[in-house]
Each structure stands twice: as structure tokens, then as C-alpha cells.
N, C-alpha and C positions, 0 to 999 in steps of 0.2 A: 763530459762525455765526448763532445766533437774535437777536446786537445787531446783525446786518449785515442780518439780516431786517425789523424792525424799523425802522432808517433808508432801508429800498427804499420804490418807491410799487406802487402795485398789479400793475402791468404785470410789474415785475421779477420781483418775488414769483414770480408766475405764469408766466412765463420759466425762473426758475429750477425752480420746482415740475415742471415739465415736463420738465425736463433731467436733474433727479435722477430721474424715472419711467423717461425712456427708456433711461437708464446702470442701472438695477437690470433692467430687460428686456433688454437687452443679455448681462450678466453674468449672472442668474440667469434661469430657467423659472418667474417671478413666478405665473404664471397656475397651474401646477401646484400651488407652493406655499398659495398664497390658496385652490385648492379641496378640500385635502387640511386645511387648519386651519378653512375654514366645513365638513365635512363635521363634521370631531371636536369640534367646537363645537354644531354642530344635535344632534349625538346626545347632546350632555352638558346638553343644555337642554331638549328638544321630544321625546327618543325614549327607550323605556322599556329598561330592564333584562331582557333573554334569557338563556335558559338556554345552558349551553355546545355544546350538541348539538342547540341551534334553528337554524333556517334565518332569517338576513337578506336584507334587499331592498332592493337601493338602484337609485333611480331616475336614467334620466338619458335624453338623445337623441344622435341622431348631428345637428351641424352643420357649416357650412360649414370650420370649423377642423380638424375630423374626416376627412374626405374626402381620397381617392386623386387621382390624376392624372386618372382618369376622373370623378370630380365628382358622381360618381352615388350611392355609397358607400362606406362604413365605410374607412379604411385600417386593413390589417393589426395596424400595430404599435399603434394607438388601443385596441384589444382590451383587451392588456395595461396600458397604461397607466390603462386604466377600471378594469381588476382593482383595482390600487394605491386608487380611492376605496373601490371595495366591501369591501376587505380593511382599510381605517381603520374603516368603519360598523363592521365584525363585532368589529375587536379592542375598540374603545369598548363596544358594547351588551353584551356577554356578560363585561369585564373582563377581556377574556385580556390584552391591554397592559397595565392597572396590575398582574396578578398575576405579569407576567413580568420586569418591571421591578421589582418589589418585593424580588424575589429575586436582583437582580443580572443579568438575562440580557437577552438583544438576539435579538430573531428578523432573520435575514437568509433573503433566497429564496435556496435554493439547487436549484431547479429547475423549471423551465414547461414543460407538454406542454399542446395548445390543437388543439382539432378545429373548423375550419370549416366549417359544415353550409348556411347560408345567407345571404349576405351582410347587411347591414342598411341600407337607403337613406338618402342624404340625408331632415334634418329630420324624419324616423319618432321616436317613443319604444319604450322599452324600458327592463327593468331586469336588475340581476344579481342573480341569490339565490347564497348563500352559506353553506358549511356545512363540517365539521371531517369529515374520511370516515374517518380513521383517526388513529393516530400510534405512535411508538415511543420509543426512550429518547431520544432526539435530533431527532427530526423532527417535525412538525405537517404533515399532507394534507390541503389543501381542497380544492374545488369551487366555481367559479364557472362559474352557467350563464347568457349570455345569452337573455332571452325577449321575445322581441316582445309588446308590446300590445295584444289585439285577439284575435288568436288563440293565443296563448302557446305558439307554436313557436319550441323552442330554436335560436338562431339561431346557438351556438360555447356549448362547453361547454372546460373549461381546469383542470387538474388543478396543484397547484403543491406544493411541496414547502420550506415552512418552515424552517430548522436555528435551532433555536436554542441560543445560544451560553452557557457558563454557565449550565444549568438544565437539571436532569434531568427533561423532560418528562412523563414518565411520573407521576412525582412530584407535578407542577404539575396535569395534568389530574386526578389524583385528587383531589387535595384542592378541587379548582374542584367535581366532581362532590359530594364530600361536603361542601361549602359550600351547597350548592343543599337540598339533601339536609335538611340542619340548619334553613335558611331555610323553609324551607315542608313542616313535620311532620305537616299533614291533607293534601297531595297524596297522593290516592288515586291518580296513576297510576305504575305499578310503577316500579322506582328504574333509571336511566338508563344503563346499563354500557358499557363500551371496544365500540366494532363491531366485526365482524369485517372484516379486513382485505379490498376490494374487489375480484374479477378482475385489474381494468385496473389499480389501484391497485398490487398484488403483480408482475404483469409488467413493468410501469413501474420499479418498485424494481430490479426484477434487468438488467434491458435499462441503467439506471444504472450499477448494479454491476460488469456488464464491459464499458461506456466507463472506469470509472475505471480498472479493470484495466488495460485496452488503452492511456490516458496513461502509466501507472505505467511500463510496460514499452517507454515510447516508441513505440508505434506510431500 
């Protein structure tokens, strides 16, 4: 391939170069990919080290690739798919990814609840903040709130529900906490403990628990 590159003249080259772009755009969601490895790249170079129980922020806008049929704002499922960067910023800054992988384990979503309170207009900025609201032996609960710029009305707040796979959570989060804990011995602010599990967060869990019932049992 690279001696066939080689004996082309400029035009080819660039013929080609342009045919191998639109065959990878074709086949994969290139653009997803490229902003999910600059997001865990910026944090690994330009963004500091969080504790596990900090709130992250990651910035972004709504554009024209963003937008519903109506052209005005935010499509539905772009929500989500923004979660997916702000949940790279948070597992990068605070090392929940290296410490879940170190141990053998995979977080997959295994569940999204998402409240739309007001939509987001074309070309507006906003960002998401992002925080751990609970967990249990198996599960990780975030929180990502969208927030407008300017006035910092949450514009969709989105609750999700982590499993992760091979790794006794419980486990993991502790010794993250007593990691911190070791790291910085003059923190005078009292030592950081498991939350108490949220309202919505607790109803959510059990409104879960009998859909799964209700599959179980075929209905």
C-alpha cells in the first residue's frame, strides 16, 4: 500500500486519501469516535485530578449536526449521546476507568432515565456536570445535568445506571475513597463517605426491579 503511495502523483494520493475517509465514515461513527479519544486526551494532558465524589463539567454546544427536524433545537437522542463525552471527562479526572480496568472489570450502561425540562436552541452553549449519587455491589448512579450558560437553568437532568461487570463495586469505591484519603493527610475537610441513597434514585431502582420481574415472567 505505502510503495503504491509513493509511485502516485499528488492528485492520486489525495483521491485516494479521500476515499479511505469516506469508507471509514461510511462504516464507522468516525466523528463520535475522534470526540470521545480528544475528550480523554485533553483530560490526560490540560485537566486536573478530582476526587471521586467531585462534580465534573464538560463543555459543549448544540449545532447544526445536533438539531431535530424542526432545526431550532437540541434533538432528543443528542442528550444522550453528549452523556457518553461527559461520562469519558468524569471516568478520566477522578480514575474510575483506570481503577476499574485494573481490576478486571468493564462498566456497561445498564440503564437511562432523562427528564426534559427545557429544550436547548440551536448554536446556544452549555455544559454537563457530572457526579456519582450513589452505588451498590454492582452498580454505579450518576447524574448528568444539562445547564445553560448565562443563566444556569438546568435544561435535562438524566440519572443512569452503570453495572459493572467483574468488580465488586463496593469494593472499588472504597478503596478510591481511602486512596484520596492517604493522598492528602492535612485535608481538613471531614473524610467523604457512601451518600445516602437519593429519593428518585431508590424509586428508580425498584420501578427497574419489577420491569425485570415482569420480562422474567413473560409479560
Amino acid at each position: 500500500m505505502f510503495e503504491f503511495l509513493l509511485t502516485c502523483d499528488t492528485y492520486t494520493v489525495a483521491v485516494t486519501a479521500l476515499l479511505v475517509i469516506l469508507l471509514l465514515y461510511w462504516v464507522f461513527e468516525v466523528h463520535y469516535f475522534a470526540r470521545t479519544l480528544w475528550c480523554a486526551t485533553m483530560c490526560r494532558i490540560l485537566k486536573k485530578y478530582v476526587h471521586i465524589l467531585d462534580t465534573t463539567s464538560y463543555s459543549s454546544a448544540c449545532l447544526t449536526t445536533d438539531v431535530d427536524f424542526l432545526l431550532f433545537h437540541m434533538n432528543n437522542s443528542r442528550y444522550l449521546r453528549e452523556v457518553d463525552f461527559a461520562r469519558t471527562e468524569f471516568y478520566m479526572r477522578t480514575g474510575l476507568w483506570k481503577a476499574i480496568r485494573d481490576k478486571g472489570g468493564l462498566p456497561v450502561q445498564g440503564g437511562t432515565s432523562i427528564r426534559y425540562r427545557k429544550f436547548i436552541r440551536t448554536f446556544s452553549l452549555y455544559s454537563i456536570s457530572s457526579r456519582i449519587v450513589y452505588w451498590d455491589r454492582d452498580s454505579i448512579y450518576m447524574e448528568h445535568r444539562f445547564v445553560s450558560r448565562g443563566d444556569d437553568f438546568v435544561n435535562a437532568i438524566v440519572h443512569c445506571r452503570q453495572r459493572v461487570i467483574n468488580c465488586d463495586v463496593e469494593m472499588l469505591m472504597g478503596e478510591l475513597l481511602a486512596k484520596h484519603a492517604k493522598e492528602s493527610p492535612g485535608d481538613q475537610e471531614a473524610p467523604r463517605m457512601k451518600p445516602e441513597c437519593p429519593l428518585e434514585i431508590h424509586h428508580w431502582m425498584q420501578a427497574n426491579m419489577v420491569s425485570s420481574a415482569n420480562l422474567r415472567n413473560g409479560n
